[in-house]
N, C-alpha and C positions, 0 to 999 in steps of 0.2 A: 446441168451445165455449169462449168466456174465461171465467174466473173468477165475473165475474158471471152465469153461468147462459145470456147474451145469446150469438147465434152471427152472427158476423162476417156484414153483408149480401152481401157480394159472396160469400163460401163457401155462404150461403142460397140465392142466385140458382143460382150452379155445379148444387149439387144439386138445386133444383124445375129447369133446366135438362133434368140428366140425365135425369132422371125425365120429363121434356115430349118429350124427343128418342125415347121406347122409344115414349110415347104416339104420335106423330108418327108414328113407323117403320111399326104397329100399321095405323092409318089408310092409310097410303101403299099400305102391301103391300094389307089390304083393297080398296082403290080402283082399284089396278091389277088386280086378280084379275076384280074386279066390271067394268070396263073392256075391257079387253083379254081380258079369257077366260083369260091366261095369266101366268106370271112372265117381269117386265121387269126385268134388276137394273139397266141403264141409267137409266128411269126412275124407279126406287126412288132411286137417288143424284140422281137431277137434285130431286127432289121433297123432299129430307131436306135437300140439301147448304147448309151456310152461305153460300154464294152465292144461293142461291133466298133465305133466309131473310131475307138481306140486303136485297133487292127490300122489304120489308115491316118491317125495322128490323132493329135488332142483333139478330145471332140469337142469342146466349146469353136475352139476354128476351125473345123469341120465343118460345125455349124454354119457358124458367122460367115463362109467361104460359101456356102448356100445361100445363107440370106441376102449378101452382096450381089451374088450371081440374079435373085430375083429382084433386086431391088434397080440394079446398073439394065439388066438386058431381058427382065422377065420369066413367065412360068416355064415356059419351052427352054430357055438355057438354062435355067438351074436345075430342070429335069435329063435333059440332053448330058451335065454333069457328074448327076448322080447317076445315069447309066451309064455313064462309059469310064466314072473313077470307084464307085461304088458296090454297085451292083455286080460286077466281079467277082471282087472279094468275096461280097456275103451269098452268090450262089457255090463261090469254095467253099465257102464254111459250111453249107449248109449240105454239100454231098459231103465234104468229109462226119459231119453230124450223124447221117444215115448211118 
């Protein structure tokens, strides 16, 4: 934090970030379990990776946009988020993959 109390926005970001990327992981692993019946760590990375994330914006606020979500209103909306902004995408990507 500086002096004044205030902590750097981009150090802010970093952390609701990190904090959005365990959210993310959390979801991912669930979704694959519920999916597939089984552990995909292929999947899990193709689903997490800043490449996916990239498809949908910069993934650090991507992130941070997750971790805010858990941190303002909890695991239900920032899961509720990631399925209906996310989850989309990466099951396009992932039939066009096939």
């Amino acid at each position: 934090m500086s002096r004044s109390g205030e902590q750097d926005p981009t150090r802010r970001e970093q952390e609701e970030a990190w904090v959005g990327d365990a959210v993310l992981d959390l979801f991912a692993r669930n979704w694959i379990l519920r999916e597939k019946g089984t552990l995909c760590g292929e999947t899990l990375v193709r689903m997490t990776s800043n490449r996916f994330l990239a498809t949908v914006g910069n993934p650090t606020s991507v992130e941070a946009r997750i971790g805010r979500l858990y941190h303002r209103e909890g695991l239900e909306a920032a899961f509720s988020w990631i399925e209906s902004e996310l989850l989309p995408v990466f099951r396009k990507q992932e039939k066009n993959r096939r």
